[in-house]
mmJSON file of the N, C-alpha and C atoms, coordinates in Angstrom:
{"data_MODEL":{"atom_site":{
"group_PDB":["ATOM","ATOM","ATOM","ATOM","ATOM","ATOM","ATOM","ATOM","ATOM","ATOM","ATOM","ATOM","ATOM","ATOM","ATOM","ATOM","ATOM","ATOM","ATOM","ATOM","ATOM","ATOM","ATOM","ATOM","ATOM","ATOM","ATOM","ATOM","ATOM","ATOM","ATOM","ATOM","ATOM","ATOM","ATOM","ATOM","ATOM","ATOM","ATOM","ATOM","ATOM","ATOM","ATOM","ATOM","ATOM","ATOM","ATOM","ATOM","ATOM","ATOM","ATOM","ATOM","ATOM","ATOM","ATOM","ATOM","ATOM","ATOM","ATOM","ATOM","ATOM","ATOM","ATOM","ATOM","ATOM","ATOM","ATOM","ATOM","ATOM","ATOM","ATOM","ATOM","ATOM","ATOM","ATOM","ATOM","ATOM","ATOM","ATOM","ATOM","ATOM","ATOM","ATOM","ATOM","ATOM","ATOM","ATOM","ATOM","ATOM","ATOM","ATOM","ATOM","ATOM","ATOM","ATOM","ATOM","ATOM","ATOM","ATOM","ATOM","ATOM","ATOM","ATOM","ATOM","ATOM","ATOM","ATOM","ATOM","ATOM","ATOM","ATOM","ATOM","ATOM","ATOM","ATOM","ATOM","ATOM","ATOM","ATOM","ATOM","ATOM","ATOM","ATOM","ATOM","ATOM","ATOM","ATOM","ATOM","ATOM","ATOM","ATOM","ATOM","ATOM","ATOM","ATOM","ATOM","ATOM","ATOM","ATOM","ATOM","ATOM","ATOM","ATOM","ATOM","ATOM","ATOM","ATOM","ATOM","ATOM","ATOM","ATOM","ATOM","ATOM","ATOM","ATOM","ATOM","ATOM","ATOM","ATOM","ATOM","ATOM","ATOM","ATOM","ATOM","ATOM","ATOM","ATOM","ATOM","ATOM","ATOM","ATOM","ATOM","ATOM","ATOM","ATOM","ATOM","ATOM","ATOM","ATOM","ATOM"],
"id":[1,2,3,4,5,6,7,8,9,10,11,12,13,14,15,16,17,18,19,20,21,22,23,24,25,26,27,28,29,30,31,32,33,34,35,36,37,38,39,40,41,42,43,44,45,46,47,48,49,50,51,52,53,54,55,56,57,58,59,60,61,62,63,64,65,66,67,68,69,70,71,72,73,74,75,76,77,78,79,80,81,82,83,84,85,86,87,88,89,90,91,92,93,94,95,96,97,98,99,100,101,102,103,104,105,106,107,108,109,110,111,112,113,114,115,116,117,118,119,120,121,122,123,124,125,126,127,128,129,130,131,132,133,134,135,136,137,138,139,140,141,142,143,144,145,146,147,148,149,150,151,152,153,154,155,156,157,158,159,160,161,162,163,164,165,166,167,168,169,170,171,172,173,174,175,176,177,178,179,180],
"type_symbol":["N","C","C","N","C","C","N","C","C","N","C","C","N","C","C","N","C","C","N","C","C","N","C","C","N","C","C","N","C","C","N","C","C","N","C","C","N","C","C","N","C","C","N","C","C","N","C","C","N","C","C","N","C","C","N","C","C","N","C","C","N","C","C","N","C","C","N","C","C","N","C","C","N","C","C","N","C","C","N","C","C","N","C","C","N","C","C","N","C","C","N","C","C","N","C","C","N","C","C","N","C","C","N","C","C","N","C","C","N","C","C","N","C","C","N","C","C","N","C","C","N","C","C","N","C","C","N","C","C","N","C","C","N","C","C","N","C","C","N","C","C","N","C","C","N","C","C","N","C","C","N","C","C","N","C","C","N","C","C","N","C","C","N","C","C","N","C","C","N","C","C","N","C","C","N","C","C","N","C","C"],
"label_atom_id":["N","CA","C","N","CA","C","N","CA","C","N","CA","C","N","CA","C","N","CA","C","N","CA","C","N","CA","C","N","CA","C","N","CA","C","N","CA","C","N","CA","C","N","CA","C","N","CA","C","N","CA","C","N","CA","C","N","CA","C","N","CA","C","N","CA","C","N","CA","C","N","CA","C","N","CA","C","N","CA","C","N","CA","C","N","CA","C","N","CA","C","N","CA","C","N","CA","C","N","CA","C","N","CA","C","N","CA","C","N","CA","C","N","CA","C","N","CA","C","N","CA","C","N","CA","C","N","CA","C","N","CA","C","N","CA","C","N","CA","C","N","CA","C","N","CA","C","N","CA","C","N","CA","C","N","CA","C","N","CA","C","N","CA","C","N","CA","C","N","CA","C","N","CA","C","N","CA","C","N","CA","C","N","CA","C","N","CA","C","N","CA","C","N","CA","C","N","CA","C","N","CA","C","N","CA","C","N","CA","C"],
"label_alt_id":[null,null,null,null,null,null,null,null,null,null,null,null,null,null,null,null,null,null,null,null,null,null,null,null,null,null,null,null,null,null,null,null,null,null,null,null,null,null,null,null,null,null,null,null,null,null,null,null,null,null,null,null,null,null,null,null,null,null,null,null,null,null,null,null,null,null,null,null,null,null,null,null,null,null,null,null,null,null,null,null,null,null,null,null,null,null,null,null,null,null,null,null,null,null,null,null,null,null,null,null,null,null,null,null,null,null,null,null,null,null,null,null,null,null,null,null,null,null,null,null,null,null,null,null,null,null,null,null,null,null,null,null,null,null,null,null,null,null,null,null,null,null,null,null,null,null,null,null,null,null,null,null,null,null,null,null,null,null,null,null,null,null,null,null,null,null,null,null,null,null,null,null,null,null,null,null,null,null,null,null],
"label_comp_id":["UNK","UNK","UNK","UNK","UNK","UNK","UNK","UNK","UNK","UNK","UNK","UNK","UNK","UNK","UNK","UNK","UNK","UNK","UNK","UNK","UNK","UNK","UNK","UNK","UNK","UNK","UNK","UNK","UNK","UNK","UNK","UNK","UNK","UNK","UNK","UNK","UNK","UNK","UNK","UNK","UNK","UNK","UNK","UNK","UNK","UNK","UNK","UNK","UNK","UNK","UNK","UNK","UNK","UNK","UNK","UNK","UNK","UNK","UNK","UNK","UNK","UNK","UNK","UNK","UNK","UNK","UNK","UNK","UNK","UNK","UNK","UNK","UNK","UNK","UNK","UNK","UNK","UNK","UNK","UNK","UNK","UNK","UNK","UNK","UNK","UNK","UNK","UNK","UNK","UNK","UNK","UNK","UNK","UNK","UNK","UNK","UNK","UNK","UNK","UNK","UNK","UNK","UNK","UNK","UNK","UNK","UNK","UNK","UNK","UNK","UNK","UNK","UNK","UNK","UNK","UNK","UNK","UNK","UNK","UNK","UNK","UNK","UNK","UNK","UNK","UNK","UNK","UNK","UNK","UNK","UNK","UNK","UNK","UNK","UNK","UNK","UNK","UNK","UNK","UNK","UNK","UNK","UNK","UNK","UNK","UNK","UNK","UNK","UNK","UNK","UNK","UNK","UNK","UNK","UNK","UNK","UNK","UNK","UNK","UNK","UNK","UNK","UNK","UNK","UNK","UNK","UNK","UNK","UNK","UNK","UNK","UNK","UNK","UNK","UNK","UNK","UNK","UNK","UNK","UNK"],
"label_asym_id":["A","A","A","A","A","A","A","A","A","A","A","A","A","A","A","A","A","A","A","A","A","A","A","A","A","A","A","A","A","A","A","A","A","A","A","A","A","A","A","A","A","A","A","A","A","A","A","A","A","A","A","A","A","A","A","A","A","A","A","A","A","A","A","A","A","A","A","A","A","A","A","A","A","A","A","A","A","A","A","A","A","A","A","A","A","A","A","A","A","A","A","A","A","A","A","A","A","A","A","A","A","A","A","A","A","A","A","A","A","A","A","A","A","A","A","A","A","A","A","A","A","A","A","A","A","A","A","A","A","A","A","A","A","A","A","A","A","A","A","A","A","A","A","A","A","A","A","A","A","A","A","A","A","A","A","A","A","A","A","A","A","A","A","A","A","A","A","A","A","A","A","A","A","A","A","A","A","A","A","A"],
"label_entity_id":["1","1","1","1","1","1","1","1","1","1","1","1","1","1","1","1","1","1","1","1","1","1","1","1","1","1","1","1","1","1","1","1","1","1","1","1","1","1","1","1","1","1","1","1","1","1","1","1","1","1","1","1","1","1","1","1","1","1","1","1","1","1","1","1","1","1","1","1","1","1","1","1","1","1","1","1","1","1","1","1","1","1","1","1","1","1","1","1","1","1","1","1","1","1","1","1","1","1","1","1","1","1","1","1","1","1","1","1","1","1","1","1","1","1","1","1","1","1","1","1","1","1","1","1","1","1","1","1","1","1","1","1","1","1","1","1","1","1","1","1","1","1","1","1","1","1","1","1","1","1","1","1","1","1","1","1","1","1","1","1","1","1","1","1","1","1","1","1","1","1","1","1","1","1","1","1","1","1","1","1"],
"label_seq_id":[1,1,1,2,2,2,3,3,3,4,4,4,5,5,5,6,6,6,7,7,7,8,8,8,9,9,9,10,10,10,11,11,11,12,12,12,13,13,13,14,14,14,15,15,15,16,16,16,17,17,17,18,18,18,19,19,19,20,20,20,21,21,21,22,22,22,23,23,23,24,24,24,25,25,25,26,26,26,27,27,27,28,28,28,29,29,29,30,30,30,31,31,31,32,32,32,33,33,33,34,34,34,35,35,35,36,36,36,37,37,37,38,38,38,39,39,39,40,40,40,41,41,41,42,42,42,43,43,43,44,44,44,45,45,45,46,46,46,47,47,47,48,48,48,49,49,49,50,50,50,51,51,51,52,52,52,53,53,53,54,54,54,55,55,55,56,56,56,57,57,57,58,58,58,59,59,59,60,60,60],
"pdbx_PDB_ins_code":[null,null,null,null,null,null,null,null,null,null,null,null,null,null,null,null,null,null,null,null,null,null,null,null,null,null,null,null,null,null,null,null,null,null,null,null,null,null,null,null,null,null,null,null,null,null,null,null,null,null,null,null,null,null,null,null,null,null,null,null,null,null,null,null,null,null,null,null,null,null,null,null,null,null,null,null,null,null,null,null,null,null,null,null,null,null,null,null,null,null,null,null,null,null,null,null,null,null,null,null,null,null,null,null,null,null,null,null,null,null,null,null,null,null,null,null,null,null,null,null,null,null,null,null,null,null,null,null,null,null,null,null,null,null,null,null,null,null,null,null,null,null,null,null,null,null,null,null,null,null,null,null,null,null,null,null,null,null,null,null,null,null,null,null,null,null,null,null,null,null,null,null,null,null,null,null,null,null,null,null],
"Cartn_x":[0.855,0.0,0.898,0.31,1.123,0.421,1.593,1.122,-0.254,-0.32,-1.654,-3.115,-2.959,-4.016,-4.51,-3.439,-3.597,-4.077,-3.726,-4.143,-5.358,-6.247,-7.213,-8.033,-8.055,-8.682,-9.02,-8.2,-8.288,-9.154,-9.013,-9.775,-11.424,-11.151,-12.583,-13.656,-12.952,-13.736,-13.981,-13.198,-13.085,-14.81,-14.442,-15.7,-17.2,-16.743,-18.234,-18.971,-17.806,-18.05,-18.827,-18.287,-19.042,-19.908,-20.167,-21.35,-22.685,-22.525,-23.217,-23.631,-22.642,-22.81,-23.626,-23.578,-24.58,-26.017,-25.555,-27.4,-28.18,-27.201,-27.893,-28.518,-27.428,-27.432,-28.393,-29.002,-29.591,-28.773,-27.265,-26.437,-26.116,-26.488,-26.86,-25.407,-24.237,-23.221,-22.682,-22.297,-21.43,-21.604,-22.413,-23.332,-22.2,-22.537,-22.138,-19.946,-19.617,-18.702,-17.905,-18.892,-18.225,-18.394,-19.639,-19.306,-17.756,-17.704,-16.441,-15.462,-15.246,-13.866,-13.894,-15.291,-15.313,-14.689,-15.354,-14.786,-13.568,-13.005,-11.575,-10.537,-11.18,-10.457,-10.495,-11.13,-11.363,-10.616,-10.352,-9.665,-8.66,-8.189,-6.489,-6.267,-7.215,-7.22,-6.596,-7.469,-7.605,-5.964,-5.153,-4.574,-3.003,-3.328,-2.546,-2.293,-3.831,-3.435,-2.887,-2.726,-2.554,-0.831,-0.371,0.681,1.255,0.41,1.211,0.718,0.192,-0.12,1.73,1.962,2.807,4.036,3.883,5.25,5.377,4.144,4.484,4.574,4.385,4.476,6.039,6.565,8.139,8.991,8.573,9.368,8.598,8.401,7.413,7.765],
"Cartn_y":[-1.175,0.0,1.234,2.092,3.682,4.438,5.685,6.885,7.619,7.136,7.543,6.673,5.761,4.622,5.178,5.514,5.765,7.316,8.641,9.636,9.57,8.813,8.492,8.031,7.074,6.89,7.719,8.527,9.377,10.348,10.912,11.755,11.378,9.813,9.535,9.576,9.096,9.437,10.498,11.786,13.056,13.451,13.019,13.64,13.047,11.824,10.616,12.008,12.461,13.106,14.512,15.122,16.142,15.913,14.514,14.808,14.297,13.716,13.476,14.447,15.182,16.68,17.927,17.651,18.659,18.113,17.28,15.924,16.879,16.129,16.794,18.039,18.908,20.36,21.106,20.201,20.954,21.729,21.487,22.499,21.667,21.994,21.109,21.598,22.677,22.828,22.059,22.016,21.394,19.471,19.146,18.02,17.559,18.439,18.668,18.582,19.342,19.451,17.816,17.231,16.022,15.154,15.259,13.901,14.118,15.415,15.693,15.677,15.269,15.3,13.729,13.026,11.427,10.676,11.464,11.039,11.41,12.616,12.646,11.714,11.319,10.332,8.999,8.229,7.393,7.291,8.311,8.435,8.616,9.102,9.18,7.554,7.032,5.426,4.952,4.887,4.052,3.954,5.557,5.876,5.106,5.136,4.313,2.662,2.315,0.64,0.448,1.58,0.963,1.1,2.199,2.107,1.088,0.271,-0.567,-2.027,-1.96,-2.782,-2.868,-1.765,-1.972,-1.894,-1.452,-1.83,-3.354,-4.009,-5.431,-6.416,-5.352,-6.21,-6.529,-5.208,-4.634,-5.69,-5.645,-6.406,-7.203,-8.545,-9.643,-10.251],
"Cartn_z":[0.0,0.0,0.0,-1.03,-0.851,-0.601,-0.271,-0.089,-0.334,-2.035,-2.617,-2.227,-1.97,-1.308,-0.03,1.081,2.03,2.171,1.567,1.682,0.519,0.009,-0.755,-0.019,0.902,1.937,3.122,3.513,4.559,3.488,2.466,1.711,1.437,1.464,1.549,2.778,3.831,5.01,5.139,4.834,5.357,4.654,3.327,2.481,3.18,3.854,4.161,5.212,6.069,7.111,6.967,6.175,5.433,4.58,3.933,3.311,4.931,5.339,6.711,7.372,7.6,8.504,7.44,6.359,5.511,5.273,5.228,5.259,6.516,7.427,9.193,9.379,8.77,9.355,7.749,6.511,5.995,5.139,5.505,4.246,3.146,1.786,0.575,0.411,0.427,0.357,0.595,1.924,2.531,2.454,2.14,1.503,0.549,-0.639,-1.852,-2.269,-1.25,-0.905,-0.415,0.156,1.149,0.03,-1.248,-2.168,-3.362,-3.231,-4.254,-4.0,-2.131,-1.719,-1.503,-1.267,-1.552,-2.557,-4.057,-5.421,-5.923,-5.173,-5.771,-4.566,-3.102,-2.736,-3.319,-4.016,-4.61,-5.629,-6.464,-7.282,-7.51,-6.56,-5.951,-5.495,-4.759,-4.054,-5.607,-6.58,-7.521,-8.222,-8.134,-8.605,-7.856,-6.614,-5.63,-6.102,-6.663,-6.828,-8.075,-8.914,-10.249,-10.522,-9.043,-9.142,-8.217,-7.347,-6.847,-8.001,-8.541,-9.671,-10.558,-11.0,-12.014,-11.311,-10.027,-9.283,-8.72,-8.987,-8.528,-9.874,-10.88,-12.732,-12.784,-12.056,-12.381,-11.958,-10.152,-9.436,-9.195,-9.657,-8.841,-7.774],
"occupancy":[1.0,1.0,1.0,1.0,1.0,1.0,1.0,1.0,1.0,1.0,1.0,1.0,1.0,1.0,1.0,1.0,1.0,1.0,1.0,1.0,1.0,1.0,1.0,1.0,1.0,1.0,1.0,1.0,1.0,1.0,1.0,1.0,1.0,1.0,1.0,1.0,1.0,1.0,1.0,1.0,1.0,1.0,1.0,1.0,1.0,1.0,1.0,1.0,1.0,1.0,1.0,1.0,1.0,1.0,1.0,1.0,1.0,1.0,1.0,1.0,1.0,1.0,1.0,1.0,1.0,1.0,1.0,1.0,1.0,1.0,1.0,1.0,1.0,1.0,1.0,1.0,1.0,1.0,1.0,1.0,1.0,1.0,1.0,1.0,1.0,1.0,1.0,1.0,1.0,1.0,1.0,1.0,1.0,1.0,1.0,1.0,1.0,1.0,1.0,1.0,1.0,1.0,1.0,1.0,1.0,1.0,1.0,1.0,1.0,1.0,1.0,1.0,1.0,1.0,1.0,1.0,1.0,1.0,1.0,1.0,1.0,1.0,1.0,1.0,1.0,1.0,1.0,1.0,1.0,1.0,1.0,1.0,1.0,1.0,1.0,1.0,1.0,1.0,1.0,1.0,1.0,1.0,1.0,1.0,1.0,1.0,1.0,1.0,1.0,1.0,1.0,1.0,1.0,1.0,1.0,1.0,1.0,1.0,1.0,1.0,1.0,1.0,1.0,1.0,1.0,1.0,1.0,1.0,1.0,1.0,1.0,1.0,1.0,1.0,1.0,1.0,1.0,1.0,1.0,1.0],
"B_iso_or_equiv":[0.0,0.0,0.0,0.0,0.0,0.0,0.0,0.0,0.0,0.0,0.0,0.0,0.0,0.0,0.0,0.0,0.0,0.0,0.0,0.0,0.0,0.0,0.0,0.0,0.0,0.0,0.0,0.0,0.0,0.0,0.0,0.0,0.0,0.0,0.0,0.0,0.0,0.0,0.0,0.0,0.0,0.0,0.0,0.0,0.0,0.0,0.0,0.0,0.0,0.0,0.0,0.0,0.0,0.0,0.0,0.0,0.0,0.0,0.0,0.0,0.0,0.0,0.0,0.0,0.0,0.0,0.0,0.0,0.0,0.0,0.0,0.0,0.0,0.0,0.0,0.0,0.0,0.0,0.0,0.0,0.0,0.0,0.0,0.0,0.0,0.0,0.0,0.0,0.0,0.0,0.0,0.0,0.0,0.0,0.0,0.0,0.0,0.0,0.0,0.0,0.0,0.0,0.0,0.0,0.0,0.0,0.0,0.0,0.0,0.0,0.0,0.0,0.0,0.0,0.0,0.0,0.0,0.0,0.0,0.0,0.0,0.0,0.0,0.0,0.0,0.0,0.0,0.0,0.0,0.0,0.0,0.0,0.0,0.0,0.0,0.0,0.0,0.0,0.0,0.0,0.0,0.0,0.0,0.0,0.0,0.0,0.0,0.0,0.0,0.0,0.0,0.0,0.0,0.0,0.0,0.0,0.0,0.0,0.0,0.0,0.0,0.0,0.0,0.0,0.0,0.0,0.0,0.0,0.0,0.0,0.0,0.0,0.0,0.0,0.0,0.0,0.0,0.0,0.0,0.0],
"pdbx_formal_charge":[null,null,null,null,null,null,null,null,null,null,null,null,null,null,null,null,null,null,null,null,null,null,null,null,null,null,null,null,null,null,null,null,null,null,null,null,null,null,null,null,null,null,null,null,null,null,null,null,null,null,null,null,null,null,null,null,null,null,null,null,null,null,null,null,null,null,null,null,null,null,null,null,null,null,null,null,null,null,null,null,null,null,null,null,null,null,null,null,null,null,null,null,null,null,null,null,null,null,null,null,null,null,null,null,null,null,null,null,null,null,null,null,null,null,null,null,null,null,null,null,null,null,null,null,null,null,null,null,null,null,null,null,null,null,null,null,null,null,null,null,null,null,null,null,null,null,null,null,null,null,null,null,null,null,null,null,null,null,null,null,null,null,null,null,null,null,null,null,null,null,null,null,null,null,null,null,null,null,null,null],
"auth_seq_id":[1,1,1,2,2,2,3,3,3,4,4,4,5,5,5,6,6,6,7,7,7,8,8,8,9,9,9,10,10,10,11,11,11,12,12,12,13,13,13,14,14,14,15,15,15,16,16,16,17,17,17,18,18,18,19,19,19,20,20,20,21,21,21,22,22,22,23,23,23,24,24,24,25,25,25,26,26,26,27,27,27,28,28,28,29,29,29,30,30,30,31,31,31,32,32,32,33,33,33,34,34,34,35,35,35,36,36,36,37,37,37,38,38,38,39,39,39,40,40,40,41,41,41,42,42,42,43,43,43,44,44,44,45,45,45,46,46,46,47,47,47,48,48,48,49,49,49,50,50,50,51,51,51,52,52,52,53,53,53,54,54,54,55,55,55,56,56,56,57,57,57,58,58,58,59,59,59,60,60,60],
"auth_comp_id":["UNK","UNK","UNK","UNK","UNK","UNK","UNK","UNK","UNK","UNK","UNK","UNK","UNK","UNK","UNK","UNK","UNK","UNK","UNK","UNK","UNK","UNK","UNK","UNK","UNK","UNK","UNK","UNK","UNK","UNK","UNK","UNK","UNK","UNK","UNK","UNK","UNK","UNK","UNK","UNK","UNK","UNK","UNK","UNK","UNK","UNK","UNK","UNK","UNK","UNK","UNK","UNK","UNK","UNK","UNK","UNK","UNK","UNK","UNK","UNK","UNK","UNK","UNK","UNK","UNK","UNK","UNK","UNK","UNK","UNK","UNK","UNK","UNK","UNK","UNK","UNK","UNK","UNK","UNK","UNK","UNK","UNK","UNK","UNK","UNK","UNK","UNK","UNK","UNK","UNK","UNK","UNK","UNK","UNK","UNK","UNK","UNK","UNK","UNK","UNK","UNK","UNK","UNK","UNK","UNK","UNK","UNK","UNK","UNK","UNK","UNK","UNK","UNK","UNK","UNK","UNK","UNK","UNK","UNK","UNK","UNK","UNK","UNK","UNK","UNK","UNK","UNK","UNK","UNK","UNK","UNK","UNK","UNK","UNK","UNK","UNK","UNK","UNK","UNK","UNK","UNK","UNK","UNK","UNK","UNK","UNK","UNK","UNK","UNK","UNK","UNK","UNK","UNK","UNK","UNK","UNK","UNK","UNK","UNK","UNK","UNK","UNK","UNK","UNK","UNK","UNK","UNK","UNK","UNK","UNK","UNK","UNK","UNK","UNK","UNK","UNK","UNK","UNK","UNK","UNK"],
"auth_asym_id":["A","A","A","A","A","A","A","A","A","A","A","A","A","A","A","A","A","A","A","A","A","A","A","A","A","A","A","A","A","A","A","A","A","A","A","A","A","A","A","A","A","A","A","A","A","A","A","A","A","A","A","A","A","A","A","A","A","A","A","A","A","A","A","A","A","A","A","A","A","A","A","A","A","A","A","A","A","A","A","A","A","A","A","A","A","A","A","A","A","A","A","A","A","A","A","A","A","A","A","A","A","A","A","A","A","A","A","A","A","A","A","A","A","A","A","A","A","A","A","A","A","A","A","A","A","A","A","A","A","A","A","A","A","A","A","A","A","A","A","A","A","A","A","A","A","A","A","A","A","A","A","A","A","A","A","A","A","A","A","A","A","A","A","A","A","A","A","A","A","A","A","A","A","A","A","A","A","A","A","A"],
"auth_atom_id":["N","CA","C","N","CA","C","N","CA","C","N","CA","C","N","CA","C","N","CA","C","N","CA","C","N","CA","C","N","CA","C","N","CA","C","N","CA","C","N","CA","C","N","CA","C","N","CA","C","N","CA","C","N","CA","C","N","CA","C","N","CA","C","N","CA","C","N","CA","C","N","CA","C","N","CA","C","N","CA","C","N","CA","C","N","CA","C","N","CA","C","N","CA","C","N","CA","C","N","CA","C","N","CA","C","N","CA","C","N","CA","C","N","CA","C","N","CA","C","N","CA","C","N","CA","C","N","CA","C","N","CA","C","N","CA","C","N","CA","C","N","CA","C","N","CA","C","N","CA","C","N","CA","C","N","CA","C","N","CA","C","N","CA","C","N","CA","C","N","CA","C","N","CA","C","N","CA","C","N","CA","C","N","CA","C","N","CA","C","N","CA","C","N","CA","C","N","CA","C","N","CA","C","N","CA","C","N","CA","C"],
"pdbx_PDB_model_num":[1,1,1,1,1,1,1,1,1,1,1,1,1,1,1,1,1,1,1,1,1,1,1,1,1,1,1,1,1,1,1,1,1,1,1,1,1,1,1,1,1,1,1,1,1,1,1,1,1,1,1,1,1,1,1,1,1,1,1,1,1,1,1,1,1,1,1,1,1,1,1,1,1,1,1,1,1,1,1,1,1,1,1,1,1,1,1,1,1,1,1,1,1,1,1,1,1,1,1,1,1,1,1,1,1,1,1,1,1,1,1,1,1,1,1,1,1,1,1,1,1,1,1,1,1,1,1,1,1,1,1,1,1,1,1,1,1,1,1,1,1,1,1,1,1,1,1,1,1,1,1,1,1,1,1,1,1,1,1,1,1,1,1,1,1,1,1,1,1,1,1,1,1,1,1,1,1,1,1,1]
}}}
């Protein structure tokens, strides 16, 4: 696991949390805010496996 996996994950909770807390509190912002910091953690995640993908093609 790297760097990018791991701060992709932390990016994703962060967003779970804010989109939760805008649900609650009625702010469609801050809502809004927590799914786009969800999907770009995910996407950073994704970005993490594909490099530990080709670092394990490299070195098996």
């Amino acid at each position: 696991m790297n760097k990018d996996r791991i701060q992709g994950s932390v990016e994703q909770a962060k967003g779970k949390l804010k989109e939760v807390a805008g649900k609650a509190t009625g702010d469609s912002k801050l809502e809004t805010e927590g799914k786009a910091q969800k999907i770009a953690g995910k996407v950073q995640n994704t970005i993490g496996g594909m490099k530990d993908a080709v670092k394990e093609a490299v070195n098996p």
